[in-house]
C-alpha positions in Angstrom: 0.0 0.0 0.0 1.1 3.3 -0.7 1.5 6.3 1.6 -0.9 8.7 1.5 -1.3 12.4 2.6 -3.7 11.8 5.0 -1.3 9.0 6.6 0.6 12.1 7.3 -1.3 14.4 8.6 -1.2 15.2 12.4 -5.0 13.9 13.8 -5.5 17.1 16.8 -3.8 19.7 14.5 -5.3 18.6 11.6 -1.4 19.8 9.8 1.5 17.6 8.4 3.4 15.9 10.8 6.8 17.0 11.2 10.0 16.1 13.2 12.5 18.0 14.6 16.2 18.0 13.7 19.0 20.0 15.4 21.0 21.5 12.4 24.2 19.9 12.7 22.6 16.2 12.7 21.7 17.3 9.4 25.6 17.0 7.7 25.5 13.8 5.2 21.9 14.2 4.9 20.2 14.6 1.5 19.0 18.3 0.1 16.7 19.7 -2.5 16.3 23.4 -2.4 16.9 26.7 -3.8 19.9 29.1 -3.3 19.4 32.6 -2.6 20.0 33.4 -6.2 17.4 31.0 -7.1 19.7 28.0 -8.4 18.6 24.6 -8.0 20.3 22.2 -5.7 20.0 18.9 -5.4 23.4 17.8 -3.1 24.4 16.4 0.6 24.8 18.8 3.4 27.9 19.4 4.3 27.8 22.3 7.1 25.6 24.0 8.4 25.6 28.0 9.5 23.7 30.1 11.2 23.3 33.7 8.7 21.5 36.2 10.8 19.8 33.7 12.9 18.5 31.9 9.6 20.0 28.2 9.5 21.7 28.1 5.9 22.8 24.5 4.6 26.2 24.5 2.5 26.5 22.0 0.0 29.3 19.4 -1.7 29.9 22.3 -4.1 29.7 25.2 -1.8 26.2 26.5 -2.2 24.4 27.5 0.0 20.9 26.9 0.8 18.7 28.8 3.6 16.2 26.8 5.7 13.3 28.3 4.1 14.4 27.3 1.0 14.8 23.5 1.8 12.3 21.5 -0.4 13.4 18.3 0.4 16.2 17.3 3.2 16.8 13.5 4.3 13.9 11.9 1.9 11.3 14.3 4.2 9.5 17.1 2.7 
């Protein structure tokens, strides 16, 4: 059976589940997103740093990619 949307959807809130991550467990994981000059990225995190208290993920090649810019990161949307 296939995962649906409504398997992930949070029952009192009615909202998509969602987990918590500290930033730095996030190095090796996967990334999809866009870079602040709109560039697509599809990498593995590498470091993470905080830009005026905005968590920004730097990639294999360098980019970077803020954290409300991640589409994907570790197979979770």
């Amino acid at each position: 059976q296939r995962v649906a949307r409504e398997h992930l959807l949070n029952p009192a809130s009615g909202g998509l589940m969602y987990q918590r991550v500290p930033p730095q467990a996030t190095v090796g994981m996967s990334i999809t997103g866009v870079t602040a000059d709109g560039s697509h990225v599809e990498s593995r995190v590498e470091l993470v740093r905080n830009v005026d208290d905005q968590v920004v993920f730097v990639v294999s090649d360098g980019r970077e990619v803020p954290h409300g810019q991640t589409i994907e990161l570790g197979g979770a949307m």
